[in-house]
C-alpha positions in Angstrom: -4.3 69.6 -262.7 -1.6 70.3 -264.3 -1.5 74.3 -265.0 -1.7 74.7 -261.2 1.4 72.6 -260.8 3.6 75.5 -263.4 4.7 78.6 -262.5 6.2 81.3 -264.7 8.1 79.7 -267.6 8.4 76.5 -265.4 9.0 73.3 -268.1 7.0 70.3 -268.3 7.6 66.8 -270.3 4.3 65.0 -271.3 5.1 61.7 -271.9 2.5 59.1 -273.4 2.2 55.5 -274.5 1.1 56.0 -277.7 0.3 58.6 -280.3 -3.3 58.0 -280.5 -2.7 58.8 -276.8 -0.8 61.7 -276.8 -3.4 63.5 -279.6 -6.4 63.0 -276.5 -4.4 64.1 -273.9 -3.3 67.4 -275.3 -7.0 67.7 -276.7 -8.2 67.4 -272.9 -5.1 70.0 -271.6 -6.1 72.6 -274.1 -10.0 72.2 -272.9 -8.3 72.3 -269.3 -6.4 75.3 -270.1 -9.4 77.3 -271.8 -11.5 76.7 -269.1 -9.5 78.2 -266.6 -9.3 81.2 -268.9 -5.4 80.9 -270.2 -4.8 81.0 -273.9 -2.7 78.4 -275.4 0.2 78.7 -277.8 0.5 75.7 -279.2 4.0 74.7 -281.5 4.4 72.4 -283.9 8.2 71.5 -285.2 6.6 69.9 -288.6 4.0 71.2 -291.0 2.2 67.2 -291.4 1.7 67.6 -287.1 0.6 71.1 -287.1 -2.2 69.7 -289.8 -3.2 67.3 -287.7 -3.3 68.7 -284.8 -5.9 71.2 -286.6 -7.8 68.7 -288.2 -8.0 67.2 -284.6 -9.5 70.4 -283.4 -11.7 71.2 -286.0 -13.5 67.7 -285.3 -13.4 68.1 -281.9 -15.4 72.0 -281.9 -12.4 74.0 -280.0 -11.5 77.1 -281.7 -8.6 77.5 -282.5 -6.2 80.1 -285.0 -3.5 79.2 -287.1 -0.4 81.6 -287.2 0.9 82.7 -290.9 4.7 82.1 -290.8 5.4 85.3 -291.5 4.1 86.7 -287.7 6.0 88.6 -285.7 5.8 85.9 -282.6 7.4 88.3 -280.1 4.8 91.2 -281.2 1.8 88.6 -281.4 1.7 87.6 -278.0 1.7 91.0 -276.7 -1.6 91.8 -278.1 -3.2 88.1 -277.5 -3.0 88.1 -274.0 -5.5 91.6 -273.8 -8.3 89.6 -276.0 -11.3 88.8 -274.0 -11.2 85.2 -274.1 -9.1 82.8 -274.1 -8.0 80.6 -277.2 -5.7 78.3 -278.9 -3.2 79.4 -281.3 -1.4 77.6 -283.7 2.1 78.0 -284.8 5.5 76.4 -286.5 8.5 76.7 -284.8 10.9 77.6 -287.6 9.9 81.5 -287.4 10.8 81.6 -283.8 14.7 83.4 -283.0 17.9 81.8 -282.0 17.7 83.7 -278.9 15.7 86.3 -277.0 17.5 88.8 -275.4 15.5 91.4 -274.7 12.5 90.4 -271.8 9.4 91.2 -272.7 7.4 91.8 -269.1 3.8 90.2 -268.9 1.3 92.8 -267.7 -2.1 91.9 -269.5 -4.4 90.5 -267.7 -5.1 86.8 -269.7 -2.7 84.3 -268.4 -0.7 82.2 -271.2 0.7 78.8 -271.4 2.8 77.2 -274.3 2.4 73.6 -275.8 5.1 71.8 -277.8 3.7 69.0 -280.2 7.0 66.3 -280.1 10.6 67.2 -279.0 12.6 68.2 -282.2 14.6 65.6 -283.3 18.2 68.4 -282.2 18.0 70.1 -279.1 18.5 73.4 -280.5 15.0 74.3 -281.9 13.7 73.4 -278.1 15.9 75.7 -276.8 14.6 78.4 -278.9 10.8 77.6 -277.6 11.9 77.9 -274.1 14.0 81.1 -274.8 11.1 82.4 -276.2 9.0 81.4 -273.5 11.0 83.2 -271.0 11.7 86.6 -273.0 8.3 86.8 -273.6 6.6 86.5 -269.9 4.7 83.0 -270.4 3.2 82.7 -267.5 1.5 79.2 -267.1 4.9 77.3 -268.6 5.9 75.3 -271.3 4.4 71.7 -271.6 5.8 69.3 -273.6 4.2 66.1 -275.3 5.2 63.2 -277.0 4.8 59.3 -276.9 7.1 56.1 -277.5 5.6 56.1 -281.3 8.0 59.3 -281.8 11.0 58.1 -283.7 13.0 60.4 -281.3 12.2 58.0 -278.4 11.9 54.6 -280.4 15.3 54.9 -282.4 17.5 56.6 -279.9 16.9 56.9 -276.2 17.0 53.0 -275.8 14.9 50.7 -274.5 15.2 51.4 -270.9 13.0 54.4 -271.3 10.2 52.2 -272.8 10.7 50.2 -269.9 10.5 52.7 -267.6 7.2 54.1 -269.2 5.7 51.3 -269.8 6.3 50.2 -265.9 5.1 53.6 -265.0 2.2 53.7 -266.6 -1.3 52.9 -264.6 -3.2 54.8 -267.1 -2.8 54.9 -270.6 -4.8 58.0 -270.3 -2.3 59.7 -268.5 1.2 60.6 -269.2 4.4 59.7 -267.5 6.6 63.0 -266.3 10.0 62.4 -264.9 13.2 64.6 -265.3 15.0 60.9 -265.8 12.8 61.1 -269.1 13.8 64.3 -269.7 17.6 63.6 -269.5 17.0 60.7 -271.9 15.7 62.8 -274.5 18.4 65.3 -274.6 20.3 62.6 -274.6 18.6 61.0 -277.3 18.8 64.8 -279.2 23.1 65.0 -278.5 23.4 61.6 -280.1 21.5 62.4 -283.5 23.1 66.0 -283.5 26.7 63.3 -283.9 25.0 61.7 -286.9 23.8 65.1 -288.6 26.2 67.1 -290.8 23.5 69.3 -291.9 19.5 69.9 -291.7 17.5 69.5 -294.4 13.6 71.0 -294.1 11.2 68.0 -294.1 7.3 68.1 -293.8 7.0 65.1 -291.3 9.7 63.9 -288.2 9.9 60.6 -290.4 11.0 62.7 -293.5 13.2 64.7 -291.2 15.0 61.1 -290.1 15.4 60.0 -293.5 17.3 63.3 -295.1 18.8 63.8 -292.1 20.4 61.4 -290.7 24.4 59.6 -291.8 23.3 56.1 -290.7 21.0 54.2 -289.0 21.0 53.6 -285.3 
């Protein structure tokens, strides 16, 4: 189980074959995680995942809430973890901070983890999840997910690492977690931050590639 493997604001990559993949396994870690009583804020880096990662829930029955932009992130999960049950919250990650400095201690009684849909496509935004994370007294960890369909992984961190998942990979079911994944995807991040002069807001990671990026590979 992989909550009992996390401790406070420990970090977790959650890698997975596919997409169609990726979208069961973090359907099944959000059940896991509500039934062992943690809430779940989940981030999303672009508006088109967020939607379907709601849509995904909404078919599947598991509650969930959707964070307006405009919340106060540091304030909200303050008061979420004294509700009396757990649940899954929904979030972008453009409202979040450069940096937290101040810690905020967890004392409430309902533990929380944090889920990242994707890696975003520079390193900088996932910094600012885990900062966050941190500050803000997470206490079941930061998870997280993505697959060899992300353009992230398919366009720049080679094909050694499809290799490696691929090998790796008994279960299509189950994800592939090894820090040498995780150094290829910052990696993957420091290379596209080389070929950005400037960020453009895109709905989608494939919009996001295409107004982003000076050339190709």
């Amino acid at each position: 189980m992989w909550l009992r493997r996390l401790r406070r604001a420990e970090v977790s990559d959650a890698i997975w074959l596919t997409r169609s993949a990726q979208w069961h396994g973090i359907q099944e870690e959000l059940r896991e995680a509500l039934i062992t009583g943690a809430s779940v804020l989940v981030f999303a880096h672009f508006q088109s995942a967020l939607d379907d990662l709601q849509r995904l829930l909404a078919s599947n029955m598991l509650q969930h809430e959707v964070l307006d932009a405009r919340v106060d992130l540091s304030a909200f999960v303050s008061r979420m973890t004294y509700r009396s049950r757990p649940i899954i919250y929904l979030a972008l990650s453009e409202g979040l901070e450069a940096s937290y400095a101040e810690p905020f201690i967890q004392t409430a009684h309902m533990p929380l983890a944090v889920f990242v849909i994707d890696h975003y496509p520079l390193e900088d935004r996932d910094r600012r999840i885990l900062s966050f994370a941190r500050a803000r007294g997470v206490d079941r960890g930061v998870r997280f997910h993505s697959s060899l369909d992300d353009p992230l992984l398919k366009l720049f961190a080679g094909e050694n690492v499809a290799d490696f998942i691929q090998r790796h990979s008994r279960d299509e079911r189950k994800p592939v977690e090894a820090m040498t994944l995780v150094s290829s995807i910052r990696a993957a991040q420091r290379k596209i931050f080389n070929q950005t002069p400037g960020t453009r807001k895109a709905r989608s990671v494939e919009d996001w590639f295409r107004h982003n990026l000076l050339t190709g590979k």
